[in-house]
DRENMI-260187 format. One record per residue: x, y, z of N, C-alpha, C, CB in turn; residue number from 1. Coordinates in steps of 0.2 Angstrom, whole numbers, always signed. Atoms other than C-alpha are relative to their C-alpha. Glycine has a CB too. Layout:
! DRENMI-260187
@n.x=X&n.y=Y&n.z=Z&ca.x=X&ca.y=Y&ca.z=Z&c.x=X&c.y=Y&c.z=Z&cb.x=X&cb.y=Y&cb.z=Z&nr=NUM
...
//
This chain:
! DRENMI-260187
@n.x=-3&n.y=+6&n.z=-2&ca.x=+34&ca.y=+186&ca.z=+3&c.x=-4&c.y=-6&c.z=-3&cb.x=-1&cb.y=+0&cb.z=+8&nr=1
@n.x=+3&n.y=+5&n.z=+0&ca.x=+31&ca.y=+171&ca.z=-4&c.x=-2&c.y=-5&c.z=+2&cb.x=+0&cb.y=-1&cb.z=-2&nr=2
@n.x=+1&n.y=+3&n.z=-8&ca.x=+22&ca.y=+159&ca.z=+6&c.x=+4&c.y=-8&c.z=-3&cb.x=-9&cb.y=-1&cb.z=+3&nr=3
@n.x=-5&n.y=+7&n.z=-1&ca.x=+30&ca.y=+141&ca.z=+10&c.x=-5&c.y=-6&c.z=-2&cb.x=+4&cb.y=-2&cb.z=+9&nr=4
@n.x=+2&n.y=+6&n.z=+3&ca.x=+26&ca.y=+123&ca.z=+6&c.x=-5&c.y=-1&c.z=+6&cb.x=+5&cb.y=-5&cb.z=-1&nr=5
@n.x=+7&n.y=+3&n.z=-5&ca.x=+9&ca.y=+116&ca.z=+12&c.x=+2&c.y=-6&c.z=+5&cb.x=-7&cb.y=-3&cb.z=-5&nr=6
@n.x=-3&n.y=+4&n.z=-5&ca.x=+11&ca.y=+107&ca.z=+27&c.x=-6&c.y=-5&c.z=+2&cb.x=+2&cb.y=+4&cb.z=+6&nr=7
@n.x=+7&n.y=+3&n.z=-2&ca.x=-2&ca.y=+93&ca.z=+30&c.x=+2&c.y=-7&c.z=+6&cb.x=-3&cb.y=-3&cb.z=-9&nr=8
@n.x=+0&n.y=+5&n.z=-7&ca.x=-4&ca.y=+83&ca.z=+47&c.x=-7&c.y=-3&c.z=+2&cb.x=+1&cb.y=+4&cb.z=+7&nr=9
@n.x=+8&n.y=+2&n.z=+1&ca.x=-18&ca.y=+72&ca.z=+46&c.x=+0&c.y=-7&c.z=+6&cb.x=-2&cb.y=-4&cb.z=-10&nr=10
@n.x=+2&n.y=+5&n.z=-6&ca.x=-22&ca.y=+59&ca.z=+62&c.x=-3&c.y=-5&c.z=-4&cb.x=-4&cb.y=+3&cb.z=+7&nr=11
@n.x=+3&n.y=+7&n.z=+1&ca.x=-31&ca.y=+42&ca.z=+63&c.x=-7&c.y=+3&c.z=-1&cb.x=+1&cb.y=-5&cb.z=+6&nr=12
@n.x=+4&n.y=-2&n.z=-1&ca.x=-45&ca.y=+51&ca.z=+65&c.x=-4&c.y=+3&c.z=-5&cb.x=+0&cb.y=+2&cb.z=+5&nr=13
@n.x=+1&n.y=-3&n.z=+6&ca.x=-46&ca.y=+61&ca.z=+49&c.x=+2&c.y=-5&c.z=-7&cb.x=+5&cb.y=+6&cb.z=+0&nr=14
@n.x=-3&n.y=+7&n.z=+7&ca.x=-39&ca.y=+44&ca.z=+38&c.x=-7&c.y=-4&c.z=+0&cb.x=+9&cb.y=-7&cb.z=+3&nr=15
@n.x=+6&n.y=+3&n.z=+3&ca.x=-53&ca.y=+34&ca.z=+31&c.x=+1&c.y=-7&c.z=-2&cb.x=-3&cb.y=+5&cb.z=-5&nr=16
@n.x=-1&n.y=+9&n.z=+3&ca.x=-55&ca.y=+16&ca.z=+35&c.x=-5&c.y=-3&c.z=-4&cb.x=+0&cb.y=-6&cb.z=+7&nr=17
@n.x=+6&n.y=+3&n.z=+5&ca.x=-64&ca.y=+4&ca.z=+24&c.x=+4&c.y=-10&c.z=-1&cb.x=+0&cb.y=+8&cb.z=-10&nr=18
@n.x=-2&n.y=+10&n.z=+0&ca.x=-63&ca.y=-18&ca.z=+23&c.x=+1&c.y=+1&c.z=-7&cb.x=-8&cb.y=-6&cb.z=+2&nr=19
@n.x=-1&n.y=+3&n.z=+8&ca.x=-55&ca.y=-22&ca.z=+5&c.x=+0&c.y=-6&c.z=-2&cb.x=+7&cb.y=+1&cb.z=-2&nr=20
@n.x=+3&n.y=+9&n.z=+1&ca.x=-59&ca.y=-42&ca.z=+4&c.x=+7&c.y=-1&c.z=+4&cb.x=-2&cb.y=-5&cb.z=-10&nr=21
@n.x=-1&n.y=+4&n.z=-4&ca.x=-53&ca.y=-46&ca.z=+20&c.x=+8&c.y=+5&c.z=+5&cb.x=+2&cb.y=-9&cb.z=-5&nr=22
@n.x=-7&n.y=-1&n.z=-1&ca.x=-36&ca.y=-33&ca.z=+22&c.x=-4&c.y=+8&c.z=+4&cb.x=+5&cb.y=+0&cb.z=-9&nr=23
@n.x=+1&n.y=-5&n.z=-1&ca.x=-40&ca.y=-17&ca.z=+32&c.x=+4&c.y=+7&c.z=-2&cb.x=-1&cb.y=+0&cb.z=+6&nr=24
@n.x=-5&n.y=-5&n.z=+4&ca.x=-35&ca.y=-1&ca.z=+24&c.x=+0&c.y=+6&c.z=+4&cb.x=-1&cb.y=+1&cb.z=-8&nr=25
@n.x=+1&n.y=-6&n.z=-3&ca.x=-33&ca.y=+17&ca.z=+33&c.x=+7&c.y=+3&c.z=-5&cb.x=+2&cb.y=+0&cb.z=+10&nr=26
@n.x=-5&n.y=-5&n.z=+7&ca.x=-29&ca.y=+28&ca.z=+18&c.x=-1&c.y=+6&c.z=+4&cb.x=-3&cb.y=+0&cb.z=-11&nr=27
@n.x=-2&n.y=-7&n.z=-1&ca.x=-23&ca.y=+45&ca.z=+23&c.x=-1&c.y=+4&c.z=-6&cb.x=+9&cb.y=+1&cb.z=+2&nr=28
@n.x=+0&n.y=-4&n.z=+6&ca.x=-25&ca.y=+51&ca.z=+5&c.x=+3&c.y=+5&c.z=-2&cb.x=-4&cb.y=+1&cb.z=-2&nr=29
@n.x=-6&n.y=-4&n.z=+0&ca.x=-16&ca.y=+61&ca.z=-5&c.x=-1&c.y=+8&c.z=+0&cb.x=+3&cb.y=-1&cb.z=-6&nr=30
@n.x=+4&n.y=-6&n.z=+0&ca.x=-26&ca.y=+79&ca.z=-3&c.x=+1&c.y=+2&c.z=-9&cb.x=+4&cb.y=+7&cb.z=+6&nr=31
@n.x=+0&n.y=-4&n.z=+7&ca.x=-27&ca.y=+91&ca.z=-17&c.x=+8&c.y=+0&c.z=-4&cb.x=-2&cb.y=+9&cb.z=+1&nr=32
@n.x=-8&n.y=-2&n.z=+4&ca.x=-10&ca.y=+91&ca.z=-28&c.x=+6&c.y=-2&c.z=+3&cb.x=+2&cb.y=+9&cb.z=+0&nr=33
@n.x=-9&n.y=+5&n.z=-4&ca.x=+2&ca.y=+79&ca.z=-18&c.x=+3&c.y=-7&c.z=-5&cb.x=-4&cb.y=-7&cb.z=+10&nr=34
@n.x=-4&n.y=+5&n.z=+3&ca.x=+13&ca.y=+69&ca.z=-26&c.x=+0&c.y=-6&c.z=+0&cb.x=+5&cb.y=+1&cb.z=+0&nr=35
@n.x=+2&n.y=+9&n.z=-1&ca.x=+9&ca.y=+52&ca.z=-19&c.x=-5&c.y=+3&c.z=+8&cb.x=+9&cb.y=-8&cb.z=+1&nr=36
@n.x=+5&n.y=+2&n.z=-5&ca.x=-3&ca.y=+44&ca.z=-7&c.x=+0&c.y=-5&c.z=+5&cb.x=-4&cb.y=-2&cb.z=-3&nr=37
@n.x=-3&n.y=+2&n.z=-5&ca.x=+0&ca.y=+36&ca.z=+8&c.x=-6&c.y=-4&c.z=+4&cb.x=+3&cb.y=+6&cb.z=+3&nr=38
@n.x=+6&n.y=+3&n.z=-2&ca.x=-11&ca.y=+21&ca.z=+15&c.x=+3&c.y=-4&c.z=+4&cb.x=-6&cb.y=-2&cb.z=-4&nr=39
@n.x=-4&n.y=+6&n.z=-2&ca.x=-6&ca.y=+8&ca.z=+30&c.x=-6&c.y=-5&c.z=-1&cb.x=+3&cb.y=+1&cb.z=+8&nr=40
@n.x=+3&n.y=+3&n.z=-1&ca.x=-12&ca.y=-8&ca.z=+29&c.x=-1&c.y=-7&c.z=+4&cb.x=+1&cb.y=+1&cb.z=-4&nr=41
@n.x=-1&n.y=+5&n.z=-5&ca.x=-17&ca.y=-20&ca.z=+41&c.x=-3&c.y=-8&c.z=-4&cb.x=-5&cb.y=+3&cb.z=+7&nr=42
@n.x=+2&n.y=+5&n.z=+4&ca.x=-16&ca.y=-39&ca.z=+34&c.x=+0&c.y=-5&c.z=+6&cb.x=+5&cb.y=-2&cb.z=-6&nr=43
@n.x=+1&n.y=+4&n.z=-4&ca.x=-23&ca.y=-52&ca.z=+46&c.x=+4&c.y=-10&c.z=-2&cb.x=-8&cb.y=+1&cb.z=+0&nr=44
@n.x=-3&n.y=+5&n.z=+2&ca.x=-15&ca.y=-69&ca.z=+47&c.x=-4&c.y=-4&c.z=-6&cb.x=+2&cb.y=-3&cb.z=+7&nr=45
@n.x=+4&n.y=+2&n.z=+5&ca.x=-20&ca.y=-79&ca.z=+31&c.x=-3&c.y=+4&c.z=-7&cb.x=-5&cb.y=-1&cb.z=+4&nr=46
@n.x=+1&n.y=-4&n.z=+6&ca.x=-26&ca.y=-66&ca.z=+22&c.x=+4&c.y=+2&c.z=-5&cb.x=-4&cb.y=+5&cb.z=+1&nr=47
@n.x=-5&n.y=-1&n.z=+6&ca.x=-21&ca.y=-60&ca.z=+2&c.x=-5&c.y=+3&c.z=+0&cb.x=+3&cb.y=-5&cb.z=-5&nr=48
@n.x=+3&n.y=-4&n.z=+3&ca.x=-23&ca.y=-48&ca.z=-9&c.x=+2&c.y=-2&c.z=-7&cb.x=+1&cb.y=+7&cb.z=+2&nr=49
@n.x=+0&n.y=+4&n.z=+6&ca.x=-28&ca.y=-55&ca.z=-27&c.x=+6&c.y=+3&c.z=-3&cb.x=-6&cb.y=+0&cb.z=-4&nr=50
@n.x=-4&n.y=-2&n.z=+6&ca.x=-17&ca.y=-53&ca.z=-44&c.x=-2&c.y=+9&c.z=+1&cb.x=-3&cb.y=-4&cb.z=-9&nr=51
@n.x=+3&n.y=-6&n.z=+2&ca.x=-18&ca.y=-34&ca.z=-46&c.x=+6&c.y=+5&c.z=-2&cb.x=-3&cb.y=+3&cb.z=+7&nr=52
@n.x=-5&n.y=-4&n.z=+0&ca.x=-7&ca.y=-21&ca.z=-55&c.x=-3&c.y=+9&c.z=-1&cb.x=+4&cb.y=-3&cb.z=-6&nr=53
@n.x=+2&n.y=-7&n.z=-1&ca.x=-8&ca.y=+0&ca.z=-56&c.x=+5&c.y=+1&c.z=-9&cb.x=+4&cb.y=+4&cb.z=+9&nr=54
@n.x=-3&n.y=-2&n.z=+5&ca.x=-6&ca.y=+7&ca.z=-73&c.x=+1&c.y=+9&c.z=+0&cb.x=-4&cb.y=-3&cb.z=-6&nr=55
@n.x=+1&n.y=-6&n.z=-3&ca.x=-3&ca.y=+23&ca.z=-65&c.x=+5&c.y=+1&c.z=+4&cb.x=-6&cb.y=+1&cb.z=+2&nr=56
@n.x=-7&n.y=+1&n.z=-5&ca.x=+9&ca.y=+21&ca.z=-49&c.x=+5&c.y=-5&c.z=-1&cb.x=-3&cb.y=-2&cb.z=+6&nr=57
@n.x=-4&n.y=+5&n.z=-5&ca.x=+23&ca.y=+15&ca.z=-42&c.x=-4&c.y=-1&c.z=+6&cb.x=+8&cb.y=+4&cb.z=+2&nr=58
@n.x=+2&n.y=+1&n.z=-7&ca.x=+20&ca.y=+5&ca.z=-27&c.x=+5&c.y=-2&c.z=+4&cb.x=-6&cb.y=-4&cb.z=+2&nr=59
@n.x=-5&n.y=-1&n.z=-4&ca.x=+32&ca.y=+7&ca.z=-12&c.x=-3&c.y=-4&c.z=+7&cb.x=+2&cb.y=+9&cb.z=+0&nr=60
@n.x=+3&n.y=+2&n.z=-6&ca.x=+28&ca.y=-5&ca.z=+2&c.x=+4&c.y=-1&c.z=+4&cb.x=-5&cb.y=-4&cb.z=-2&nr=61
@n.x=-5&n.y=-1&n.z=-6&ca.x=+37&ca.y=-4&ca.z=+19&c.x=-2&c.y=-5&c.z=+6&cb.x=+1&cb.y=+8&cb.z=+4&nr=62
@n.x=+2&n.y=+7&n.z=-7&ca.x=+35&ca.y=-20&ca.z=+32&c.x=-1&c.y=+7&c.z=+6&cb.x=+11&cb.y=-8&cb.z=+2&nr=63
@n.x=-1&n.y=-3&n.z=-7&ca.x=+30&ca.y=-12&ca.z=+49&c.x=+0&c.y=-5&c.z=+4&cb.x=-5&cb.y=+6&cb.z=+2&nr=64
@n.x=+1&n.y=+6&n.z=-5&ca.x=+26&ca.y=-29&ca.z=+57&c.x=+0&c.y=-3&c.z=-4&cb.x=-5&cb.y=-1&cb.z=+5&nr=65
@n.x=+0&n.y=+6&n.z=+1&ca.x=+27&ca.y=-46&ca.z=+55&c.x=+2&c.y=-2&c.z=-8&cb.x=-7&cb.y=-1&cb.z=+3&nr=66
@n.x=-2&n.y=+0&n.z=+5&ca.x=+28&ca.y=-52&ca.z=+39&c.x=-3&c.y=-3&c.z=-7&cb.x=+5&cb.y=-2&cb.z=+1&nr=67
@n.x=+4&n.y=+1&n.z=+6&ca.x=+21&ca.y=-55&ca.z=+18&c.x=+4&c.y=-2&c.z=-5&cb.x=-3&cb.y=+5&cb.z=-1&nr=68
@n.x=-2&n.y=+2&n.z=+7&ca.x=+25&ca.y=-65&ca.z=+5&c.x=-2&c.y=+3&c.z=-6&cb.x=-1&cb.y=-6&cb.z=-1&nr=69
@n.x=+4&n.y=-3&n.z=+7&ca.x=+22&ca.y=-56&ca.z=-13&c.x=+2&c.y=-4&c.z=-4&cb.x=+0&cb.y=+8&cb.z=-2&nr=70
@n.x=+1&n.y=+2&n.z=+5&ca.x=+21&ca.y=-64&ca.z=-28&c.x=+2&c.y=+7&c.z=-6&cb.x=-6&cb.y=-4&cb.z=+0&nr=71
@n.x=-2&n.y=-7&n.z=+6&ca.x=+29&ca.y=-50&ca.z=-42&c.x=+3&c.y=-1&c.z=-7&cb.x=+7&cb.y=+5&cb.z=+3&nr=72
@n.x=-1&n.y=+1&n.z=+5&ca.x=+28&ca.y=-55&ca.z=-59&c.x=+4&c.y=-8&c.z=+1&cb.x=+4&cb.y=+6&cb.z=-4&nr=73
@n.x=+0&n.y=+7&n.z=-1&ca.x=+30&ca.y=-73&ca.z=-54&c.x=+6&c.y=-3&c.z=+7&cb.x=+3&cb.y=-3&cb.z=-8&nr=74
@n.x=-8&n.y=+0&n.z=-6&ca.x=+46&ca.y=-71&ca.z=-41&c.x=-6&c.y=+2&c.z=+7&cb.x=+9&cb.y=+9&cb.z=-2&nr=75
@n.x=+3&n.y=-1&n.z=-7&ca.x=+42&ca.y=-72&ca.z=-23&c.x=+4&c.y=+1&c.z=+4&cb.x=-3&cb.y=-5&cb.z=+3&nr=76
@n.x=-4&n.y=-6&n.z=-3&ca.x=+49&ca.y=-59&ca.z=-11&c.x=-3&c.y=+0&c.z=+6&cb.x=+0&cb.y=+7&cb.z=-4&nr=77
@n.x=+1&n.y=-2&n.z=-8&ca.x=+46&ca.y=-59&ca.z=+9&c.x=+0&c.y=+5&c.z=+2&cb.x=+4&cb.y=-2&cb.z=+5&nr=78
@n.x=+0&n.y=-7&n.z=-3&ca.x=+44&ca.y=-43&ca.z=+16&c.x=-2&c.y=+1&c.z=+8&cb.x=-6&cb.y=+4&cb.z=-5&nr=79
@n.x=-1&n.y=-1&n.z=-8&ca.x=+49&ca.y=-41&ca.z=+33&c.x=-2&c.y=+7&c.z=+2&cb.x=+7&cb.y=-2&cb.z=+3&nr=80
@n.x=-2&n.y=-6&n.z=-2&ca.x=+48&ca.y=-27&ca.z=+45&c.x=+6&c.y=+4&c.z=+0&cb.x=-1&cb.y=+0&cb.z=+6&nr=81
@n.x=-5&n.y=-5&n.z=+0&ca.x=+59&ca.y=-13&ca.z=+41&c.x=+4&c.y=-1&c.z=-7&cb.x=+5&cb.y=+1&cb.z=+6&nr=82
@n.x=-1&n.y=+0&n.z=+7&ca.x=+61&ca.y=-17&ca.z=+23&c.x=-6&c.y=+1&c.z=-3&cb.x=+2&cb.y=-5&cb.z=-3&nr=83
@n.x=+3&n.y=-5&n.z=+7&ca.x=+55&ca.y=-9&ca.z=+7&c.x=-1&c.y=-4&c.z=-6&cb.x=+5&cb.y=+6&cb.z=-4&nr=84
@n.x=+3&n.y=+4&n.z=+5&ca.x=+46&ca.y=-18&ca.z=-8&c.x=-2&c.y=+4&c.z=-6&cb.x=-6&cb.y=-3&cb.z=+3&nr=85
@n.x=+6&n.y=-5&n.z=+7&ca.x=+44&ca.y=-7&ca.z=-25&c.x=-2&c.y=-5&c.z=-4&cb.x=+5&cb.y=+6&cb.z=-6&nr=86
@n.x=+3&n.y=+1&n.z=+7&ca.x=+34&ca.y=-11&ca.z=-37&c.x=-3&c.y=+4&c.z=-5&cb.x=-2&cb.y=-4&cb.z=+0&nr=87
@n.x=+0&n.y=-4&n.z=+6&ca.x=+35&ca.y=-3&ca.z=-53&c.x=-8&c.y=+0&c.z=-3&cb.x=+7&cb.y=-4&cb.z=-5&nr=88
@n.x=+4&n.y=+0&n.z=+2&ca.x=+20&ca.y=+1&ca.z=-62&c.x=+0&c.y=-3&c.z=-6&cb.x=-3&cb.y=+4&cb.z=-1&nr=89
@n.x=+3&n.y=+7&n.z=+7&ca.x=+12&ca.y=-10&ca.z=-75&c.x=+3&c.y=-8&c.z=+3&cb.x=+7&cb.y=+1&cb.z=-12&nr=90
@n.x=-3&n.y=+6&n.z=-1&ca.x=+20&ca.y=-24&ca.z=-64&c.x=-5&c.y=-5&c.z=+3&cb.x=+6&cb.y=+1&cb.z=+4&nr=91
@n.x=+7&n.y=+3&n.z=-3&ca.x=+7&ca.y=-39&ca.z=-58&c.x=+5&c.y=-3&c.z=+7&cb.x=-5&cb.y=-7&cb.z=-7&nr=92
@n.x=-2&n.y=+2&n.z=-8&ca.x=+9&ca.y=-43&ca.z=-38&c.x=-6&c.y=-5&c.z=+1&cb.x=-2&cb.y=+8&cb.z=+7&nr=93
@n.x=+6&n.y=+2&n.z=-4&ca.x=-2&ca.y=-54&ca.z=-28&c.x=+5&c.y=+1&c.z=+9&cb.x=-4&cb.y=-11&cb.z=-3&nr=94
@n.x=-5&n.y=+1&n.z=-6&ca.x=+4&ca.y=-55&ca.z=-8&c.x=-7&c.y=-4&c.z=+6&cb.x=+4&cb.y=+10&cb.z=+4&nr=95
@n.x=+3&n.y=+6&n.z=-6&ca.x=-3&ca.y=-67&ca.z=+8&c.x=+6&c.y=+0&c.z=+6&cb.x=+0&cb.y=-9&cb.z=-3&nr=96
@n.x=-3&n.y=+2&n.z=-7&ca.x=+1&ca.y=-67&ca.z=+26&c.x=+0&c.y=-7&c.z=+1&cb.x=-5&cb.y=+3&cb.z=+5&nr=97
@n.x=+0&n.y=+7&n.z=-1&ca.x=+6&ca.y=-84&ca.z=+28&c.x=+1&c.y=-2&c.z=+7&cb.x=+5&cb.y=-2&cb.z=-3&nr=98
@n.x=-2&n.y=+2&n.z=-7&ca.x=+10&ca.y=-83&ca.z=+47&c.x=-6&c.y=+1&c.z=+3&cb.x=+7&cb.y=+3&cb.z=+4&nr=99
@n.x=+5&n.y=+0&n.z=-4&ca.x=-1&ca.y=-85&ca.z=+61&c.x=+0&c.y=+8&c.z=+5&cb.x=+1&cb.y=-6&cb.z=+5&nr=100
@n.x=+1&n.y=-6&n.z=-2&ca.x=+1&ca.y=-66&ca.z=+65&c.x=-4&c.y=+7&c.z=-4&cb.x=+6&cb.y=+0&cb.z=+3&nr=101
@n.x=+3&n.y=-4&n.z=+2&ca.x=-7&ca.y=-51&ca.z=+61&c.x=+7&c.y=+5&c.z=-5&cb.x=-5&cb.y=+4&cb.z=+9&nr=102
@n.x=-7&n.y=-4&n.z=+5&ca.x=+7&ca.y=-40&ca.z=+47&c.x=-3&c.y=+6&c.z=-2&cb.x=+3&cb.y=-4&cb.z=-9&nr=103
@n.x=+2&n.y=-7&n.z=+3&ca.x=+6&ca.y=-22&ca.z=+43&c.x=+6&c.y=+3&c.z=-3&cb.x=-1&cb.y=+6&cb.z=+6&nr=104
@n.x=-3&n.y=-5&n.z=+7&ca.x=+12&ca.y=-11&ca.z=+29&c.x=-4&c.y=+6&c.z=+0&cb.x=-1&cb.y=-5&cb.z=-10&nr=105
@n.x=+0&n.y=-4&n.z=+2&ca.x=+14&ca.y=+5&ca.z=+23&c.x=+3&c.y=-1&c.z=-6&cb.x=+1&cb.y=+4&cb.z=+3&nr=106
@n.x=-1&n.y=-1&n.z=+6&ca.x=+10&ca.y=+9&ca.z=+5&c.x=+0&c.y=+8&c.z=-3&cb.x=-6&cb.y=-4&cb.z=-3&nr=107
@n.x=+0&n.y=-8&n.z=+2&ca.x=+13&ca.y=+25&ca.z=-4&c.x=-1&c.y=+0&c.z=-8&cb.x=+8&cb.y=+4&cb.z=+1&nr=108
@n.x=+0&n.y=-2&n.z=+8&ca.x=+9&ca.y=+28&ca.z=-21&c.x=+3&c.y=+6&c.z=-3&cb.x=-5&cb.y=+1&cb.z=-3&nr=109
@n.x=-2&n.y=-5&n.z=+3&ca.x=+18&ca.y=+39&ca.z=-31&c.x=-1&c.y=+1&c.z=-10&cb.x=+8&cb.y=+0&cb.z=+2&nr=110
@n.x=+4&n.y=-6&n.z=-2&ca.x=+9&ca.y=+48&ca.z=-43&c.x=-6&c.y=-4&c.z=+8&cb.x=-5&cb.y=+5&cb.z=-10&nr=111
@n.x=+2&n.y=+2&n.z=-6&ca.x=-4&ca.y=+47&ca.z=-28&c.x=-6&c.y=-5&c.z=-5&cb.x=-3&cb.y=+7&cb.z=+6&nr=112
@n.x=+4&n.y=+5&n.z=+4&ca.x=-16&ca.y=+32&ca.z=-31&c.x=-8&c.y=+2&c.z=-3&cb.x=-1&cb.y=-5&cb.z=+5&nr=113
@n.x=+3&n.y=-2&n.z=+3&ca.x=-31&ca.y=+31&ca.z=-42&c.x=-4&c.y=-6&c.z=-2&cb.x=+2&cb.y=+3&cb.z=-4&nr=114
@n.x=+4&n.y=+5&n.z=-1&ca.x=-44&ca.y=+17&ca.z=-40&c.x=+1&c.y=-3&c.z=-9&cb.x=-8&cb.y=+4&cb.z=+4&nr=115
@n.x=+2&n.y=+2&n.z=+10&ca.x=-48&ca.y=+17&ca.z=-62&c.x=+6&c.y=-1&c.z=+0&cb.x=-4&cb.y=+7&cb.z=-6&nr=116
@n.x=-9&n.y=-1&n.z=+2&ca.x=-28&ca.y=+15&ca.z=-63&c.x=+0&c.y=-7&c.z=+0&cb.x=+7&cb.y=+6&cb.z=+6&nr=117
@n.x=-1&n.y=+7&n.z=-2&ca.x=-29&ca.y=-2&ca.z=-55&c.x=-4&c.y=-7&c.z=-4&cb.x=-1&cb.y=+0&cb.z=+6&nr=118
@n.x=+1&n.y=+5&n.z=+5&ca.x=-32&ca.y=-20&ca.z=-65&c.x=+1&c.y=-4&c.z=+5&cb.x=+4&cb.y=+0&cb.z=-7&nr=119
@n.x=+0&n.y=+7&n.z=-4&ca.x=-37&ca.y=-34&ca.z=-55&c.x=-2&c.y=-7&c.z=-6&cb.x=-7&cb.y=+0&cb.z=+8&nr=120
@n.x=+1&n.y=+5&n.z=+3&ca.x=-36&ca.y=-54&ca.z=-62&c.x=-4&c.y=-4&c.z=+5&cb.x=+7&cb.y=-3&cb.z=-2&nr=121
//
């Protein structure tokens, strides 16, 4: 018999938080041989995340709360709850919480992310 596809169920408690200048991240990561990587992100009111692109991923980012402006190769794009933000690799982002509330996103990378992949200005 051959066996089935790996099944992976990872909690809050097994995801690995860490401060990214100012943005809280809880990456789930992608295990051994997963096709993308899966991190939420919590963005306090005010805060951004500099110029930065992936020469390596797509990034797929999904409003869960409140809401973020991104900057994407010069165009500026709102990203509300329950919408979807790709961006393509090699492409340059910046994004800011401009409202007085706390905004969360889910990011996925596909392939899964890779710290050396990424280029910040």
């Amino acid at each position: 018999m051959r066996p089935g596809p790996e099944v992976i169920h990872l909690g809050p408690q097994q995801a690995a938080t860490f401060d990214f200048h100012g943005l809280r991240i809880v990456d789930y990561g992608p295990g051994q041989g997963a096709s993308a990587s899966v991190a939420r992100i919590e963005v306090p009111a005010g805060a951004s995340h500099a110029e930065a692109r992936s020469t390596r991923s797509d990034k797929y980012y999904v409003g869960l709360e409140g809401a973020v402006t991104f900057q994407v190769e010069g165009r500026a794009q709102t990203l509300q709850a329950s919408e979807l933000l790709l961006i393509s690799k090699g492409e340059w982002f910046s994004y800011t919480n401009a409202t007085d509330r706390e905004a969360r996103l889910l990011l996925v990378h596909v392939p899964p992310f890779d710290l050396g992949a990424e280029e910040f200005r």
